[in-house]
C-alpha positions in Angstrom: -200.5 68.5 0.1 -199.0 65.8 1.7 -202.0 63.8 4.5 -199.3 64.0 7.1 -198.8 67.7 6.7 -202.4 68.3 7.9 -201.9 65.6 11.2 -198.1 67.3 12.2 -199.4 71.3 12.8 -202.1 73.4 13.2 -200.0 75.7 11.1 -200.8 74.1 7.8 -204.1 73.6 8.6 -204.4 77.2 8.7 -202.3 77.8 5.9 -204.7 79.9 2.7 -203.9 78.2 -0.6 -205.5 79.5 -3.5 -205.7 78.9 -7.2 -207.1 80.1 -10.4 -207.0 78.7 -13.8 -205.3 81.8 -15.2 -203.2 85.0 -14.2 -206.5 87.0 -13.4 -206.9 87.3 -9.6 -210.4 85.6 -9.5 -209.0 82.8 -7.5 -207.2 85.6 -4.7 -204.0 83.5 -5.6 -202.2 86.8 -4.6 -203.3 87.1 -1.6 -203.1 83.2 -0.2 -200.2 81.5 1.4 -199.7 79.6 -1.4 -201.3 80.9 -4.7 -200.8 79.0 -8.3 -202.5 80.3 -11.3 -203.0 78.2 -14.9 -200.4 79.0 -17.6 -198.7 77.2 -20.4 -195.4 76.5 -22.0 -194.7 75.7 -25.5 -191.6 72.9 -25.0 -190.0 71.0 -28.5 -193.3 72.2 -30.5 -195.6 70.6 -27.4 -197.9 72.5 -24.9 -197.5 71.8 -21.7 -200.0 73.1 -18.9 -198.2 74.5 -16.0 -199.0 76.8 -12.8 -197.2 79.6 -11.6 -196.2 79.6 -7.9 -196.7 82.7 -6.0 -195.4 83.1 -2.2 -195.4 86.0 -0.2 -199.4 87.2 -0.3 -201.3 88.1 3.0 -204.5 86.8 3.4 -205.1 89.0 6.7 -205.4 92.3 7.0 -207.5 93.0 3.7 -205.0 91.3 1.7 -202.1 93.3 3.2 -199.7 91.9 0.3 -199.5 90.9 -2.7 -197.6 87.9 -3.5 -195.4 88.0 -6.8 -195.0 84.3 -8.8 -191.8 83.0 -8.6 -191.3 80.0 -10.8 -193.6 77.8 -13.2 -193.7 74.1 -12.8 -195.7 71.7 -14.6 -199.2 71.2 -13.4 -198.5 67.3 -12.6 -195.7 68.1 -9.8 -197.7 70.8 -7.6 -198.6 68.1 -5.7 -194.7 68.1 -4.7 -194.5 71.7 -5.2 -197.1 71.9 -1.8 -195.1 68.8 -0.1 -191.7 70.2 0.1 -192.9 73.4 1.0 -195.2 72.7 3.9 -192.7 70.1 5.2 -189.9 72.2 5.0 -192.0 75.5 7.0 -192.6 72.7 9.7 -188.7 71.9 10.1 -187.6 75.0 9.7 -189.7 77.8 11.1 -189.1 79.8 14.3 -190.9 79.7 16.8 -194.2 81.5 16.3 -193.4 82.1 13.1 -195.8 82.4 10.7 -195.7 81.1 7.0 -195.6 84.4 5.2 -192.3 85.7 7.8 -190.8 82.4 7.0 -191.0 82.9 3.4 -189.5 86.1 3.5 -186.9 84.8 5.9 -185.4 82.2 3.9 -185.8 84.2 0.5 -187.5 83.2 -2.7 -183.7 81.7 -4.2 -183.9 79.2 -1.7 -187.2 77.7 -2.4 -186.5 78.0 -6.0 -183.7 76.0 -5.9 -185.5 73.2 -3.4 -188.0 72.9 -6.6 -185.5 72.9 -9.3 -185.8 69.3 -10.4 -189.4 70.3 -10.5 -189.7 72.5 -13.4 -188.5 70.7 -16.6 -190.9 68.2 -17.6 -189.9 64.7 -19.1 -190.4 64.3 -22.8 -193.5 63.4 -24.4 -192.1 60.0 -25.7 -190.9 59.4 -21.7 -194.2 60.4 -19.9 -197.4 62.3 -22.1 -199.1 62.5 -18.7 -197.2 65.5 -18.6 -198.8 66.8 -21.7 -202.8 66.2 -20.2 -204.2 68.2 -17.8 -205.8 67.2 -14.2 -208.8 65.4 -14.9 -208.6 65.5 -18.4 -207.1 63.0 -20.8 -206.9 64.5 -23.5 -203.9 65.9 -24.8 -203.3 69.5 -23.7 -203.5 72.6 -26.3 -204.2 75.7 -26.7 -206.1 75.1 -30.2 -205.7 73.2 -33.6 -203.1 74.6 -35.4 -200.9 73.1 -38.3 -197.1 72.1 -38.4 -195.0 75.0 -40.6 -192.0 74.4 -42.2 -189.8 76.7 -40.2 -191.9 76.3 -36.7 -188.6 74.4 -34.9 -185.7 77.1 -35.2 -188.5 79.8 -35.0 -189.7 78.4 -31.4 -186.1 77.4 -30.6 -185.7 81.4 -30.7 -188.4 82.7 -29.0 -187.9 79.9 -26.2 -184.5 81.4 -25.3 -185.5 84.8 -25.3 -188.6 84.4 -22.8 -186.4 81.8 -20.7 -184.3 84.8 -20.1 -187.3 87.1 -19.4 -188.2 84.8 -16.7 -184.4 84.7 -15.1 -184.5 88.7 -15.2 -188.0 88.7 -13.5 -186.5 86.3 -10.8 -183.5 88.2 -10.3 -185.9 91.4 -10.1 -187.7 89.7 -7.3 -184.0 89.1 -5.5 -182.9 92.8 -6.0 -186.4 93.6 -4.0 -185.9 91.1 -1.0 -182.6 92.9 -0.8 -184.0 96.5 -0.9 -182.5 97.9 -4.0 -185.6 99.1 -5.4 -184.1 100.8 -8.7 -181.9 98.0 -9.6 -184.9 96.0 -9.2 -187.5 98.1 -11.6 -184.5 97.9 -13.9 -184.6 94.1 -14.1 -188.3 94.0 -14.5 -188.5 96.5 -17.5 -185.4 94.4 -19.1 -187.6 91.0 -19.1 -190.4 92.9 -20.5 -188.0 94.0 -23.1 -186.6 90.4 -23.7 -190.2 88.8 -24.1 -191.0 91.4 -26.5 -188.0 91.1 -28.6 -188.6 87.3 -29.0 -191.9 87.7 -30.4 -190.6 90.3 -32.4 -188.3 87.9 -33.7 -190.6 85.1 -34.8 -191.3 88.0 -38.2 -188.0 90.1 -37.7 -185.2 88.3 -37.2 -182.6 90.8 -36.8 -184.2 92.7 -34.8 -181.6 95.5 -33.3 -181.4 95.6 -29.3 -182.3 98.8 -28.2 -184.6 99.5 -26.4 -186.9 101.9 -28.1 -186.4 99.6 -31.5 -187.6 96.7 -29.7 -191.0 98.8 -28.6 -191.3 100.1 -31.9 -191.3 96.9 -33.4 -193.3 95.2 -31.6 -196.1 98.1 -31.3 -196.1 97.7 -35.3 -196.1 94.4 -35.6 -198.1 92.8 -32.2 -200.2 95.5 -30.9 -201.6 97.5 -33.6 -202.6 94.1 -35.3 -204.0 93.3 -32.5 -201.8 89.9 -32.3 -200.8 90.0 -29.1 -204.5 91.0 -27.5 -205.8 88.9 -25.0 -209.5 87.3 -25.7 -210.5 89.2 -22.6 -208.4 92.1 -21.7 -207.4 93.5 -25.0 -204.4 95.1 -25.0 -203.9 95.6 -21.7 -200.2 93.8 -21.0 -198.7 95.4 -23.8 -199.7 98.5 -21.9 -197.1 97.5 -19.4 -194.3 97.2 -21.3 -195.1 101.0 -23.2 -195.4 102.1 -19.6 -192.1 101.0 -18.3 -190.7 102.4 -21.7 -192.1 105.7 -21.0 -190.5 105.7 -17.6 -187.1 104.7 -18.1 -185.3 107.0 -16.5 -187.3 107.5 -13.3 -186.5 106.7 -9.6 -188.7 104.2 -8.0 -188.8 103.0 -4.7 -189.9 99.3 -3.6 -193.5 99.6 -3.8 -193.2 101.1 -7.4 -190.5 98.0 -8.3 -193.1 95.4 -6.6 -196.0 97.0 -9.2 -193.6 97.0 -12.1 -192.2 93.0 -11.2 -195.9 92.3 -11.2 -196.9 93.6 -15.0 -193.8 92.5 -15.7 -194.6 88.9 -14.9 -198.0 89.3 -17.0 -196.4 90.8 -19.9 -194.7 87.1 -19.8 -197.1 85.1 -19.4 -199.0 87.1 -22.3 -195.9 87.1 -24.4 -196.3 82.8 -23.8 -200.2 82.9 -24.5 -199.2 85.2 -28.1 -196.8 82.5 -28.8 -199.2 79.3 -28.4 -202.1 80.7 -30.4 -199.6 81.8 -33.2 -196.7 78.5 -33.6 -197.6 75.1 -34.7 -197.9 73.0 -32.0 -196.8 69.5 -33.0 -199.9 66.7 -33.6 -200.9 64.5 -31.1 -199.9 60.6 -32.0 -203.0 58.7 -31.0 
């Protein structure tokens, strides 16, 4: 955060911001102010560490709220990330209002689109501090893995279809703020779907779109091999998704859409965590 942040107000002074290397809640980033958790992207065959940015957690009150993760940037721009933020609360808040009404105030699309610019990283030739981590200069991965002969069209794929699991989880999170609680479930259960069809699609290409094909598949071919388990938690995401399947056709108000937007966001960053242990990722030039 910017030093003149912390000389303008006591409100950013007071301002909880929280952070955890990963998207288990050890670090309360779902409860601060400002939470970011550790996550990665796979970009043109490179990883790429990033955090997730989560707004709209209440620290009071026993952890009144949780917050839900809005966008993922890469880890060298938080430091923006927190600058543009604070700075605009401070120009733009009402009077007495606290950071967590102001949030809700000016909605989560605005403060996306102030950090838009912030979320592709430059290419490795361009900058490679991109592709360290803080404090580290080694070049960030996820493990040592060879190049395949298909790995470029088969991560071009799976690229587009979690891109568009993380629009639908955003839009989800829009449909909430406006109150439609259904249409905002709905959302969440179809990025699920779209992370899931992706991976499906790095062994079945033609994979068919519905629904219950798309579960099938990838219960055959991710979770009973155990693929898609996570070193700590098992199975547990994929839980989410077979969940949501099972309730399809339910009516659910906001709380119920808030808990589904949340596994919903897990079951893509899990999707992303499957992908980088199983695609090449493209050697270091030293």
């Amino acid at each position: 955060m910017a030093e003149k942040a912390y000389n303008l107000d006591e409100a950013i002074k007071d301002l909880h911001i929280k952070i955890s290397g990963c998207f288990n809640s050890c670090g309360q980033h779902h409860v601060a102010d400002i939470g970011f958790y550790g996550v990665s992207r796979k970009l043109m065959g490179y990883v790429v560490p990033h955090f997730q940015l989560v707004l709209g957690g209440q620290w009071e009150n026993n952890g009144g709220s949780y917050g839900l993760p809005i966008v993922a940037i890469p880890s060298k721009n938080i430091p923006v990330v927190l600058d543009r933020i604070t700075e605009r609360f401070l120009k733009e808040r009402e009077k007495n209002e606290n950071f967590k009404d102001f949030v809700a105030r000016i909605g989560k699309v605005q403060i996306k689109t102030m950090l838009d610019d912030l979320i592709k990283p430059p290419s490795y030739e361009t900058d490679p501090s991109y592709y360290t981590d803080w404090g580290d200069p080694r070049e960030y991965t996820t493990g040592d893995v060879g190049v395949g002969e298909c790995a470029g069209e088969v991560i071009s794929l799976i690229d587009f279809d979690l891109a568009q699991a993380e629009r639908e989880v955003f839009e989800a999170q829009v449909l909430l703020e406006a109150g439609k609680a259904q249409e905002a479930w709905q959302r969440a259960y179809w990025a699920m779907l779209h992370a899931a069809k992706g991976l499906v699609k790095t062994e079945y290409l033609d994979v068919a779109e519905e629904p219950e094909t798309i579960v099938s598949e990838f219960r055959k071919r991710f979770y009973d091999t155990e693929k898609f388990f996570d070193p700590f938690a098992g199975g547990k995401f994929a839980h989410y998704l077979f969940s949501a399947h099972k309730q399809s056709d339910r009516n659910f108000d906001l709380e119920g859409a808030h808990h589904t937007i949340e596994e919903a966001q897990l079951f893509i960053e899990a999707t992303h965590s499957c992908n980088n242990r199983l695609t090449p990722q493209i050697p270091q030039v030293k």
